[in-house]
PDB file of N, CA, C and O in Angstrom:
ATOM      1  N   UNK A   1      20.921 124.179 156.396  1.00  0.00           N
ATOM      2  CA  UNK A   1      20.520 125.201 155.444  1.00  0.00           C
ATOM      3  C   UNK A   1      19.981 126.407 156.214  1.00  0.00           C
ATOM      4  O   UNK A   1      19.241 126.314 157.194  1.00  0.00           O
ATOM      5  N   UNK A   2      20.424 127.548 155.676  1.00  0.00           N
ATOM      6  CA  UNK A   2      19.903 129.044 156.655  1.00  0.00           C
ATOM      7  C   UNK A   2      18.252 129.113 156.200  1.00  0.00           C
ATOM      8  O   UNK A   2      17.802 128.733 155.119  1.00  0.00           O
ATOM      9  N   UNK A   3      17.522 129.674 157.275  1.00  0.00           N
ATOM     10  CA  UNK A   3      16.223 129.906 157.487  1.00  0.00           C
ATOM     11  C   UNK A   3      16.119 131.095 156.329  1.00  0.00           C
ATOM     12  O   UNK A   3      16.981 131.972 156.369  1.00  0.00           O
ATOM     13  N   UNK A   4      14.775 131.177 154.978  1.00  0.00           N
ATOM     14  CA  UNK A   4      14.953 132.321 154.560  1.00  0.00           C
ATOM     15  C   UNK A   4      13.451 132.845 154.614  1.00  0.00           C
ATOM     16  O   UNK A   4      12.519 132.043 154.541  1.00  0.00           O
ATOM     17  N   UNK A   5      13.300 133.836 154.710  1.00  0.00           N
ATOM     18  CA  UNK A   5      11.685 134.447 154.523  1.00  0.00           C
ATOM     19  C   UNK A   5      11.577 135.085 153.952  1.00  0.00           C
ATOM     20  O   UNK A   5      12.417 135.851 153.479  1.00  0.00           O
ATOM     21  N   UNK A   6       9.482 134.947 153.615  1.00  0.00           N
ATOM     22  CA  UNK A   6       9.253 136.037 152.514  1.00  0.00           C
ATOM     23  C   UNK A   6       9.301 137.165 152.979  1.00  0.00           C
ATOM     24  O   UNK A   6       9.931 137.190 154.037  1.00  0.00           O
ATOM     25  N   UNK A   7       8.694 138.661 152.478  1.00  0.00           N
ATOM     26  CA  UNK A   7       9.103 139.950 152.663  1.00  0.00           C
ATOM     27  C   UNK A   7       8.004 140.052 153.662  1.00  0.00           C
ATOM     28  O   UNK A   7       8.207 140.742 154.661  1.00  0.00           O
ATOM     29  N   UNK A   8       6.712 139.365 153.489  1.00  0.00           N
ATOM     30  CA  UNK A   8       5.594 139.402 154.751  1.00  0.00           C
ATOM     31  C   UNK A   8       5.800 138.709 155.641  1.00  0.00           C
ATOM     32  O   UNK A   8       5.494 139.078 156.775  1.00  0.00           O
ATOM     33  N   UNK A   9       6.443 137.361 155.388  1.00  0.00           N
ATOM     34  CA  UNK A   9       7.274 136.899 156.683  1.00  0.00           C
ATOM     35  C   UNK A   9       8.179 137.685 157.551  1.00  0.00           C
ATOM     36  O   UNK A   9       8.142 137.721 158.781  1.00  0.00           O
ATOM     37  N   UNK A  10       9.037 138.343 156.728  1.00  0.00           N
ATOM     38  CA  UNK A  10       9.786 139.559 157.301  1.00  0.00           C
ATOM     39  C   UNK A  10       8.937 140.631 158.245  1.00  0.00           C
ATOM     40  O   UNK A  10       9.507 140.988 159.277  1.00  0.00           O
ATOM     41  N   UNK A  11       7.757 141.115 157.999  1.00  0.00           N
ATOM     42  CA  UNK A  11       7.580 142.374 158.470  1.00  0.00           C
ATOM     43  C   UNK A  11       6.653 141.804 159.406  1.00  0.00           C
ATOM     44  O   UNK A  11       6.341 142.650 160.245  1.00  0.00           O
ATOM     45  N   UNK A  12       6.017 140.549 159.612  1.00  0.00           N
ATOM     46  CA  UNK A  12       5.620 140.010 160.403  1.00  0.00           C
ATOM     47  C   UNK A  12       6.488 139.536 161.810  1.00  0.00           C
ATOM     48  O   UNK A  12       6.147 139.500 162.993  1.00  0.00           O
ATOM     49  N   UNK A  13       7.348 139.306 161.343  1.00  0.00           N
ATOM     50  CA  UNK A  13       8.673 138.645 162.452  1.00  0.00           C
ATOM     51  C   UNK A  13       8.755 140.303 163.213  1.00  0.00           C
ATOM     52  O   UNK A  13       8.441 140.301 164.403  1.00  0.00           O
ATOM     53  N   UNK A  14       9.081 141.450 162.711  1.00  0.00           N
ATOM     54  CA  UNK A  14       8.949 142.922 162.832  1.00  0.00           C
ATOM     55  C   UNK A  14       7.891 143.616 163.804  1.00  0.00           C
ATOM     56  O   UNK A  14       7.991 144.418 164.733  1.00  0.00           O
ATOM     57  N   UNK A  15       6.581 142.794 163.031  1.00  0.00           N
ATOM     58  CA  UNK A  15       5.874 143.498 164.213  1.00  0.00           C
ATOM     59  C   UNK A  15       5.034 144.953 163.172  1.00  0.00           C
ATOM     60  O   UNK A  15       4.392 145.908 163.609  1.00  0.00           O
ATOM     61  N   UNK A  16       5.303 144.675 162.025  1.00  0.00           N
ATOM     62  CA  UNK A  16       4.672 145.834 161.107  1.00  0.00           C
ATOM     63  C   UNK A  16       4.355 145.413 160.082  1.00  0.00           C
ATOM     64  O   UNK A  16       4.596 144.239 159.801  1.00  0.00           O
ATOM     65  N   UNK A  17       3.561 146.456 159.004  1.00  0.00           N
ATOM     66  CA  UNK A  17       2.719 146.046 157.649  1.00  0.00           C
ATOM     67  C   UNK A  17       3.983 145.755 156.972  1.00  0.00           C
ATOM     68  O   UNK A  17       5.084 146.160 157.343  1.00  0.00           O
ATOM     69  N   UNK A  18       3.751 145.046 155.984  1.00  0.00           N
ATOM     70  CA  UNK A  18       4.554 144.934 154.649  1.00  0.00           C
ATOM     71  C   UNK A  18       5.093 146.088 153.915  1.00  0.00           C
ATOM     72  O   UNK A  18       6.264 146.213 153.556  1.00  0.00           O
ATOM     73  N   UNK A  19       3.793 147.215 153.660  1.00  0.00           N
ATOM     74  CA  UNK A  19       4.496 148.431 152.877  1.00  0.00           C
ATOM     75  C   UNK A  19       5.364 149.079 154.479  1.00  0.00           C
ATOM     76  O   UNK A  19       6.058 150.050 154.177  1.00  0.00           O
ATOM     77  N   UNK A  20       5.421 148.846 155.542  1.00  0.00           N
ATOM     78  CA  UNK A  20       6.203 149.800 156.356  1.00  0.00           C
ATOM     79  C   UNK A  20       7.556 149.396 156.182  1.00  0.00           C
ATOM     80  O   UNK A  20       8.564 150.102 156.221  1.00  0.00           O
ATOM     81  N   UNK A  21       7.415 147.712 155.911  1.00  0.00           N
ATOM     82  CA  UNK A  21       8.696 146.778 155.883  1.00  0.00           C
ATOM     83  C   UNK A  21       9.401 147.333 154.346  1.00  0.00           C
ATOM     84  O   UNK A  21      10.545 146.940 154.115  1.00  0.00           O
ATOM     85  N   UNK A  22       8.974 147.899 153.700  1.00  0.00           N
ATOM     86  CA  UNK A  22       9.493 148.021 152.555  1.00  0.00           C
ATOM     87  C   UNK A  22       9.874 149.185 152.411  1.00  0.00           C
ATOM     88  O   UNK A  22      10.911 149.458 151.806  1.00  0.00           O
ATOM     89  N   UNK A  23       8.726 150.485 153.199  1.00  0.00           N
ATOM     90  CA  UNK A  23       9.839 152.090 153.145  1.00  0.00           C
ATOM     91  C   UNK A  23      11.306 151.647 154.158  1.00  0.00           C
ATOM     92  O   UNK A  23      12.438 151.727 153.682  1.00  0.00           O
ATOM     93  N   UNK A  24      11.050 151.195 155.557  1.00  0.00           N
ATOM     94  CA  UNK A  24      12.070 151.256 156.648  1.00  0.00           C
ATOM     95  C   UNK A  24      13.147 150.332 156.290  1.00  0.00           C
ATOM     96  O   UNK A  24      14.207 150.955 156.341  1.00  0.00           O
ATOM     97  N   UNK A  25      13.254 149.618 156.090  1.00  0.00           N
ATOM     98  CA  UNK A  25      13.699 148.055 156.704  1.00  0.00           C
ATOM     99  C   UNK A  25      13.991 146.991 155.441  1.00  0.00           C
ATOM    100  O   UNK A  25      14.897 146.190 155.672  1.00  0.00           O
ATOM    101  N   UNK A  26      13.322 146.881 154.109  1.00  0.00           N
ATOM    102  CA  UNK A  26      13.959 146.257 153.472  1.00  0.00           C
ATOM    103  C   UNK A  26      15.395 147.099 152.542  1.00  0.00           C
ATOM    104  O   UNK A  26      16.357 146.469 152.103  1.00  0.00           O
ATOM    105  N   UNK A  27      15.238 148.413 152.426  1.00  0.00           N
ATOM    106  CA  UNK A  27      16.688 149.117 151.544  1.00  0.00           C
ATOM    107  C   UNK A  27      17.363 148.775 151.608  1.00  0.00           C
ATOM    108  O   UNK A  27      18.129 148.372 150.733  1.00  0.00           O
ATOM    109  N   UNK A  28      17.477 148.744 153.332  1.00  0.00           N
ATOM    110  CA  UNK A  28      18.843 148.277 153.719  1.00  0.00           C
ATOM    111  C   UNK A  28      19.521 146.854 154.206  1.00  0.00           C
ATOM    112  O   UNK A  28      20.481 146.709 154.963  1.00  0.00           O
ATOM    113  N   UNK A  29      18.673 145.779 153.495  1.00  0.00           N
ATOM    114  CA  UNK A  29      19.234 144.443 153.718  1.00  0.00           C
ATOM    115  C   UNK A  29      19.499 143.682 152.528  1.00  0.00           C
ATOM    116  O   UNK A  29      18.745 144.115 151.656  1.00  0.00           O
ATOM    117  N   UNK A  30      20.044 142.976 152.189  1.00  0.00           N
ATOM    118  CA  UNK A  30      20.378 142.108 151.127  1.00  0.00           C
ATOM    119  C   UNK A  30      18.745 141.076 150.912  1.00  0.00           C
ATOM    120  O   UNK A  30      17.905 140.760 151.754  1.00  0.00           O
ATOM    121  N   UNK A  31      18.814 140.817 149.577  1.00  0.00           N
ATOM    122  CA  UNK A  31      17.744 139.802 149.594  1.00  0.00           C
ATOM    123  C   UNK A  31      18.639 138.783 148.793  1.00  0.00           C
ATOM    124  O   UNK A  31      19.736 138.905 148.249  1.00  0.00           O
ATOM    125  N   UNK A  32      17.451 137.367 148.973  1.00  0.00           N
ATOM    126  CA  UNK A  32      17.756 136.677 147.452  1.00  0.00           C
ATOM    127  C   UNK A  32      16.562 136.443 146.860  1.00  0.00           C
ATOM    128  O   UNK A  32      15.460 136.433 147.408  1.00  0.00           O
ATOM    129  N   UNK A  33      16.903 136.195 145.351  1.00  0.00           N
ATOM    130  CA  UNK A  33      15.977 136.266 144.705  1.00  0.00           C
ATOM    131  C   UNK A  33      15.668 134.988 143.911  1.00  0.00           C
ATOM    132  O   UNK A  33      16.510 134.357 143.272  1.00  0.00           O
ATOM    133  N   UNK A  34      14.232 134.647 144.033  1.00  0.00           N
ATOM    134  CA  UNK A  34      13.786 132.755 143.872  1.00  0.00           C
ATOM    135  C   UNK A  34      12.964 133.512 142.418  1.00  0.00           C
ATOM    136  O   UNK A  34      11.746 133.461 142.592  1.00  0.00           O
ATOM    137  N   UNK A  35      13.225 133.981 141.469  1.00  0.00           N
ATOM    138  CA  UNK A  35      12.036 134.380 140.399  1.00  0.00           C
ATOM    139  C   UNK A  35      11.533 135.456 140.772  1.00  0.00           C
ATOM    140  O   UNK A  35      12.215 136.453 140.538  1.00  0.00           O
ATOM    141  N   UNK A  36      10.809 135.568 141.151  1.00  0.00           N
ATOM    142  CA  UNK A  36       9.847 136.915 141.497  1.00  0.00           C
ATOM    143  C   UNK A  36       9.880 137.289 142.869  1.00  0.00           C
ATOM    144  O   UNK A  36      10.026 138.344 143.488  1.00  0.00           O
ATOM    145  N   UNK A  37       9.718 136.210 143.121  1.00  0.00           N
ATOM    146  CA  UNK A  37       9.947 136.371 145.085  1.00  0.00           C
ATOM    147  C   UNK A  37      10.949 136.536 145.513  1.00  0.00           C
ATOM    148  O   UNK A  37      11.964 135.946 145.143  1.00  0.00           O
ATOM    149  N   UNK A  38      10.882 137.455 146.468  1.00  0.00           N
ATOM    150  CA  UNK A  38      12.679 137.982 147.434  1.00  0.00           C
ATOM    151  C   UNK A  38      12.473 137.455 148.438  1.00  0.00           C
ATOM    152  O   UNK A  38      11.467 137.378 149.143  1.00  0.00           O
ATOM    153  N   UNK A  39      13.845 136.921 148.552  1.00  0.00           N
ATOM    154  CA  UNK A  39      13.613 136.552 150.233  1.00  0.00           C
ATOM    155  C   UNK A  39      14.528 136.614 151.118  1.00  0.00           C
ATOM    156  O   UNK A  39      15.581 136.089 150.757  1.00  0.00           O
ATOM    157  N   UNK A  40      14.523 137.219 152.519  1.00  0.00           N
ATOM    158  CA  UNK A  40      15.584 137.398 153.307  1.00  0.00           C
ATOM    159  C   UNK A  40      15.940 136.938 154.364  1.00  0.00           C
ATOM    160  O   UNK A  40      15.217 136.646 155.316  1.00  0.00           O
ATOM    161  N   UNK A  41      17.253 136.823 154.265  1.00  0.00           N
ATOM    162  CA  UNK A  41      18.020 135.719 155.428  1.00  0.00           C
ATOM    163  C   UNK A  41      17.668 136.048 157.065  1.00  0.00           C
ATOM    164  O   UNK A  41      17.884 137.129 157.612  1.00  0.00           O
ATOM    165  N   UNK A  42      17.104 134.908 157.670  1.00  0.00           N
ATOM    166  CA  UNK A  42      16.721 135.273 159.306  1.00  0.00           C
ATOM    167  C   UNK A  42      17.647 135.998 159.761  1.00  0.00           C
ATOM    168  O   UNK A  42      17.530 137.002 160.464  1.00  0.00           O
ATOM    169  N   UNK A  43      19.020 135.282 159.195  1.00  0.00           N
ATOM    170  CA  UNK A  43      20.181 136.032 160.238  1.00  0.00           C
ATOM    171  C   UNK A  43      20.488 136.943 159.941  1.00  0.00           C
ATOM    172  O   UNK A  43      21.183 137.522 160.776  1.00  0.00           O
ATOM    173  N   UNK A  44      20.186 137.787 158.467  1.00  0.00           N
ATOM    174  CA  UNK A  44      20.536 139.149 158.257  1.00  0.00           C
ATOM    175  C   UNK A  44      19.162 140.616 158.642  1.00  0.00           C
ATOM    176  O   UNK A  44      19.146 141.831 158.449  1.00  0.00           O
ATOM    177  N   UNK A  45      18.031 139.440 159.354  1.00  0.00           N
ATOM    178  CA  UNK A  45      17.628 140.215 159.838  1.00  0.00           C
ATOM    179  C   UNK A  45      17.106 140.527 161.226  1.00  0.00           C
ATOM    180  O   UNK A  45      16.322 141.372 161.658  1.00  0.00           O
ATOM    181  N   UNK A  46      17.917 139.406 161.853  1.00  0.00           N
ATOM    182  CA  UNK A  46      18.317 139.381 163.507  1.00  0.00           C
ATOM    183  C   UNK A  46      19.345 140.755 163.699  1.00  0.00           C
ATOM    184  O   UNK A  46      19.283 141.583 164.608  1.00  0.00           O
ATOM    185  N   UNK A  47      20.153 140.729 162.731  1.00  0.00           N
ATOM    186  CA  UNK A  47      21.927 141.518 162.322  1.00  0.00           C
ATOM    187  C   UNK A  47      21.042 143.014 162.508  1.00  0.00           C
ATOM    188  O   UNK A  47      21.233 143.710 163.505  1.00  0.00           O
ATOM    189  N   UNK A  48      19.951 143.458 161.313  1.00  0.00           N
ATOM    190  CA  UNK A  48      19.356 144.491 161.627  1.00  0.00           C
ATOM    191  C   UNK A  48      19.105 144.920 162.720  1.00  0.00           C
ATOM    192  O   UNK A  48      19.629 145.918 163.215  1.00  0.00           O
ATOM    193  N   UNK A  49      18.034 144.019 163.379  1.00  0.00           N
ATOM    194  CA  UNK A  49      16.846 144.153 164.256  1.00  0.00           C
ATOM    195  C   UNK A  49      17.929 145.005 165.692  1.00  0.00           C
ATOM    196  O   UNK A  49      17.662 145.997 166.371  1.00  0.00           O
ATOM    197  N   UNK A  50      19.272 144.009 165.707  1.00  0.00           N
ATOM    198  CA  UNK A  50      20.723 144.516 166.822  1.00  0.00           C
ATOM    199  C   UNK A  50      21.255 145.780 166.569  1.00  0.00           C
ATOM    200  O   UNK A  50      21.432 146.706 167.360  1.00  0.00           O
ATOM    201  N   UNK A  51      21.583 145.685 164.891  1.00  0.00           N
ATOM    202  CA  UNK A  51      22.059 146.851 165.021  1.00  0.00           C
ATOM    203  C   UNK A  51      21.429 148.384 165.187  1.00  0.00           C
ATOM    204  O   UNK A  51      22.056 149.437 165.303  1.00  0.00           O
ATOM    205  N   UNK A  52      19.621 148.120 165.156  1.00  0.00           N
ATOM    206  CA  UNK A  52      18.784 149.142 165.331  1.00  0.00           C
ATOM    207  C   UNK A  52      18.235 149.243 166.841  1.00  0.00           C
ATOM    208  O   UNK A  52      17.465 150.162 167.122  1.00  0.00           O
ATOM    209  N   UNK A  53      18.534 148.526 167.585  1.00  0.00           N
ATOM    210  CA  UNK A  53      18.165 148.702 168.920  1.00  0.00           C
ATOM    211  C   UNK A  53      18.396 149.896 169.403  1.00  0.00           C
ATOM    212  O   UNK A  53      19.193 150.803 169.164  1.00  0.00           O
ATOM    213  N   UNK A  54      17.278 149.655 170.348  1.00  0.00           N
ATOM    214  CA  UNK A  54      17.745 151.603 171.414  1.00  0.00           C
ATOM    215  C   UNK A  54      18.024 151.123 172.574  1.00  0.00           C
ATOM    216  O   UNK A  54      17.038 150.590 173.082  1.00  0.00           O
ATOM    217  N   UNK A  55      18.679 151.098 173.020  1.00  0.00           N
ATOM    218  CA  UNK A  55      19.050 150.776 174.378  1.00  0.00           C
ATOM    219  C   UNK A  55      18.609 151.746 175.896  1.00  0.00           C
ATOM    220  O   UNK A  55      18.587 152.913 175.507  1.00  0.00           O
ATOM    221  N   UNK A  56      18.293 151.717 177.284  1.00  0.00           N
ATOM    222  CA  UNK A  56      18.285 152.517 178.105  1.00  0.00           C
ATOM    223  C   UNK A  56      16.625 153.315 177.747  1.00  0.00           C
ATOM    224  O   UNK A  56      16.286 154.486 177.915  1.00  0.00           O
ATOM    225  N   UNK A  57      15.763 152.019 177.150  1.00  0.00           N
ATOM    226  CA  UNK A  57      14.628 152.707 177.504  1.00  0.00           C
ATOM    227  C   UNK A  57      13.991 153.541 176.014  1.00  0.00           C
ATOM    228  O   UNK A  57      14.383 153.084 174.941  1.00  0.00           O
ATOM    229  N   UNK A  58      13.078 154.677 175.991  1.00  0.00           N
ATOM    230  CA  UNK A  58      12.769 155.367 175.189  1.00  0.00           C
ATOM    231  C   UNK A  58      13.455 156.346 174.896  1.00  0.00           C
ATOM    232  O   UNK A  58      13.719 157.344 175.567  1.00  0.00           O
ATOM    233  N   UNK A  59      13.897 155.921 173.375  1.00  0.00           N
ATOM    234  CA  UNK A  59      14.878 157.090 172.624  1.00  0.00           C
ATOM    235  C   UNK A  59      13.496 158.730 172.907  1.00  0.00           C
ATOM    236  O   UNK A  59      12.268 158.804 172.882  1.00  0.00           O
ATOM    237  N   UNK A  60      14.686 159.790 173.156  1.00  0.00           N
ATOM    238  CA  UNK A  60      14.832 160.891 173.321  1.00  0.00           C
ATOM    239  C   UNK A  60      13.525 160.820 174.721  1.00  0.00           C
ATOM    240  O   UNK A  60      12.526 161.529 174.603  1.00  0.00           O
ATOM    241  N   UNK A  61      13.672 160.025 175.815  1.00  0.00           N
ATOM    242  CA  UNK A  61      12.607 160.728 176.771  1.00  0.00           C
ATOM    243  C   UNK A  61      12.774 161.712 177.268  1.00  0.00           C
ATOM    244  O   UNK A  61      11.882 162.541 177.444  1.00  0.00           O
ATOM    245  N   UNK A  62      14.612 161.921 177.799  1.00  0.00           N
ATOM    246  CA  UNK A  62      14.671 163.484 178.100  1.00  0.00           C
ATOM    247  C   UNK A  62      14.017 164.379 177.449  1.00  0.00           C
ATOM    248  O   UNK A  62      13.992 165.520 177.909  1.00  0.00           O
ATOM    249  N   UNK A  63      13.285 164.055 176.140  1.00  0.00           N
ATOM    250  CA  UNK A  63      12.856 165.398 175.843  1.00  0.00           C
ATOM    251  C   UNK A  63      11.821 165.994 176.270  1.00  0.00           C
ATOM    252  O   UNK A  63      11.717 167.150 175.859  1.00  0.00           O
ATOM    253  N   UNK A  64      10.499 165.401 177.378  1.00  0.00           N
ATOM    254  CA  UNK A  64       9.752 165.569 177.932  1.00  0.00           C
ATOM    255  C   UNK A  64       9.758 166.254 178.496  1.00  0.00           C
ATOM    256  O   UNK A  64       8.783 166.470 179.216  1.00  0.00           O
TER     257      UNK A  64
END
């Protein structure tokens, strides 16, 4: 069975508050929904976490 978490589980795994997890980061993922509670798939938010990477360090340091 796939791993699913709550939305504070989510923004915890993240590394940020709940309301940050909810302007940035939840729009754009699928949830499911148990009643009231949403909850989202580990692996669709491993899928994020990849496809938001910065690679080569700190985005825009040239600009220093």
């Amino acid at each position: 069975m796939e791993e699913l978490l709550t939305i504070r589980e989510s923004a915890a795994r993240m590394r940020m508050s709940v309301s940050a997890f909810y302007d940035h980061v939840r729009p754009t993922l699928p949830v499911v929904s148990a009643g009231r509670r949403k909850m989202v798939r580990a692996e669709d938010l491993a899928q994020w976490t990849e496809a938001h990477r910065i690679t080569g360090g700190v985005q825009n340091a040239s600009a220093r």
